[in-house]
N, C-alpha and C positions, 0 to 999 in steps of 0.2 A: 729368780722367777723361772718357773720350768717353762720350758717351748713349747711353742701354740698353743698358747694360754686361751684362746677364743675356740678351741674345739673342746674344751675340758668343761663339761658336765657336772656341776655340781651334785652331792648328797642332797637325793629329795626330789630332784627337777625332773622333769619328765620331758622328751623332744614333742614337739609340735604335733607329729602324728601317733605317739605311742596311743595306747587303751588307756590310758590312765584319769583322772575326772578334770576335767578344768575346774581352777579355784573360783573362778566368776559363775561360770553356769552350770557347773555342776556335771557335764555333759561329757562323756569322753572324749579328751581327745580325738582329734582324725577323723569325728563324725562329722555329721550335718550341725550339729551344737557348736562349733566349733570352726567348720569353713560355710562361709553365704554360699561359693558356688556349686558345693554339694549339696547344701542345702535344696539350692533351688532346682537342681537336675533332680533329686528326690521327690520334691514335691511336682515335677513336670511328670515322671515316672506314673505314683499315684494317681495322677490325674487323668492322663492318657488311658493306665488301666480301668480306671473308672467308666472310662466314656466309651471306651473300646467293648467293653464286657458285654454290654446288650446287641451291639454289633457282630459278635462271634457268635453268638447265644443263637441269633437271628439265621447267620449262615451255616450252622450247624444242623436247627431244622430244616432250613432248604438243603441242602444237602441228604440230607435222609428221604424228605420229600421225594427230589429228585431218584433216588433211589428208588421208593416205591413207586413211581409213575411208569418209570423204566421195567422193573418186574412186571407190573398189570400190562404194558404195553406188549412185551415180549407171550407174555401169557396169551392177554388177546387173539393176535396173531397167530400165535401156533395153534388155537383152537382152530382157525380155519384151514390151515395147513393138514392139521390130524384127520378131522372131518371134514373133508371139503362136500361133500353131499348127506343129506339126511333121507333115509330111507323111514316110511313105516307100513304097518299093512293091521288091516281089523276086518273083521266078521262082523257079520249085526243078522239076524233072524226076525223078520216080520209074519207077521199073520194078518197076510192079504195074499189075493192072488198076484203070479208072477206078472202076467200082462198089464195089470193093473201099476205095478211097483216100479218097472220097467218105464212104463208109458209119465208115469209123474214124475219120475226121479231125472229124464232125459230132457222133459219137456219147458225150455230155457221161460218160455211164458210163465208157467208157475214154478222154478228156480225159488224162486223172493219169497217162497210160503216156508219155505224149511230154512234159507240160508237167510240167515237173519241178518247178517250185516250188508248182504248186497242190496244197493239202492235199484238199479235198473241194468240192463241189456241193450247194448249198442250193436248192432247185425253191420258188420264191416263187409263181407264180400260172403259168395256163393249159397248155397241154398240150406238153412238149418239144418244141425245133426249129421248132413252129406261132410263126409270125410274132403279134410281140407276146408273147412267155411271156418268164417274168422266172425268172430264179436268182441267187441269191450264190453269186461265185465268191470260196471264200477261198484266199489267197495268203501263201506262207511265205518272209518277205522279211528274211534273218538272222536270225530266230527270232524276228518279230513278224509279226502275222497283220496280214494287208491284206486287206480285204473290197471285191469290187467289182460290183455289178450289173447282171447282163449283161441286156440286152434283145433278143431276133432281131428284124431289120430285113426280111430278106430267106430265103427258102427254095427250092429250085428244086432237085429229086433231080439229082443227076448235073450240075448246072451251078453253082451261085452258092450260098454261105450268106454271110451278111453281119448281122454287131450292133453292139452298142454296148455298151461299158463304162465304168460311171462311179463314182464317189465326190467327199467331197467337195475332194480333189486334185487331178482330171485327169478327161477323159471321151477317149473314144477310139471310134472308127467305125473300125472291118476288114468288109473283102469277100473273100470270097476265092472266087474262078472255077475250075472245073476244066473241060479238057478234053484228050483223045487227040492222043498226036502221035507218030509213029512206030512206035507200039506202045507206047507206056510214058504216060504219063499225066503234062500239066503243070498245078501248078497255079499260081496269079499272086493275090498278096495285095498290096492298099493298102489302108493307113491311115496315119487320121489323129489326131493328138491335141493338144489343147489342158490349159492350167492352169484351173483352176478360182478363185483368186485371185491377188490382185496378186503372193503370196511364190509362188505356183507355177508362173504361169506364166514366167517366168526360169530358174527350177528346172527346169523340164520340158525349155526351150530349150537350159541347162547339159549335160541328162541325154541330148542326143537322139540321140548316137554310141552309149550304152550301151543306151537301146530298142533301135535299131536291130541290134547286138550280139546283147542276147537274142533277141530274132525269129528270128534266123537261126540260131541255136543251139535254137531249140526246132522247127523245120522238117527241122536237119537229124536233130532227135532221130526225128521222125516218119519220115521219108527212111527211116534206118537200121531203124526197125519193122517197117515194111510192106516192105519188101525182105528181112526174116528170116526173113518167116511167110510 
């Protein structure tokens, strides 16, 4: 009998773990056919990846998500950084006389005939149009009231009014010049405005085609007045 008869492999047999088919199940050896407890680690595997998959799916969106919030945020931000004031300036030509144009366009009583969104005029301190007198002017801005404090800067009959409005949103400096030219009367406004915090001024930068927008629609509303009467 040759020695260590119990390691000797018969023709045909296969060891426990080779590839080879098991004769009951058909299954290769060394697989999950073949051992329970690979079996079952297999099928915990599967399953886990199962349940896992819409979990990563999920934070993979948030993830990019996040990503884009961060871009728009940085964006933002530098908008107000880049422009931190918005400057613009217009002409407008009426045909009326100048004392006439001057006299309505200054006179805070009828204000509410061309500026269409201001509700009223609050006289805070010193004497109308007098350099340095203060009023609230409030504003109807989709049916929320905007309060903003005008201060005059400047007075000069017939040539220059010029103030400021502010809250705590934005402040703004308008000048506005009038004088005769061909017989009709031009006037030329610039202003300027800036945010008042880190979230407005970006804001303001965003908004600065739609100022720009209203200005010119509240010019032409005045335009069309004083050429009626």
């Amino acid at each position: 009998m040759p020695p260590h008869n119990d390691l000797i492999i018969k023709f045909g047999e296969l060891p426990e773990w080779s590839n080879g088919p098991d004769s009951k199940s058909g299954v290769p050896s060394g697989t999950g056919g073949s051992n329970p407890s690979l079996s079952a680690y297999i099928f915990c595997f599967h399953l886990f990846a199962t349940v896992a998959k819409p979990f990563f799916r999920v934070k993979k969106i948030l993830k990019g998500a996040a990503i884009l919030l961060s871009l728009f945020l940085a964006g933002f931000f530098l908008a107000g950084i880049i422009q931190p004031t918005c400057e613009d300036a217009l002409r407008i030509q009426i045909n009326a006389p100048l004392e006439k144009i001057f006299t309505l366009a200054t006179d805070p009583a009828k204000a509410s005939l061309w500026m269409t969104n201001l509700k009223r005029i609050e006289p805070v301190s010193g004497t109308p149009n007098a350099v340095g007198a203060k009023s609230n002017f409030v504003f109807d801005e989709n049916g929320k009231e905007i309060v903003m404090l005008q201060t005059v800067t400047a007075y000069r009959v017939n040539e220059v009014f010029a103030s400021k409005l502010q809250n705590d949103f934005a402040s703004f400096d308008f000048e506005m010049s009038f004088r005769e030219e061909g017989g009709k009367t031009l006037i030329s406004e610039h202003n300027t405005g800036k945010g008042n915090s880190p979230i407005s001024r970006p804001l303001l930068a965003i908004m600065k085609s739609s100022v720009k927008k209203q200005r010119r629609e509240l010019y032409s509303n005045l335009k069309k007045l004083l050429e009626s009467c």
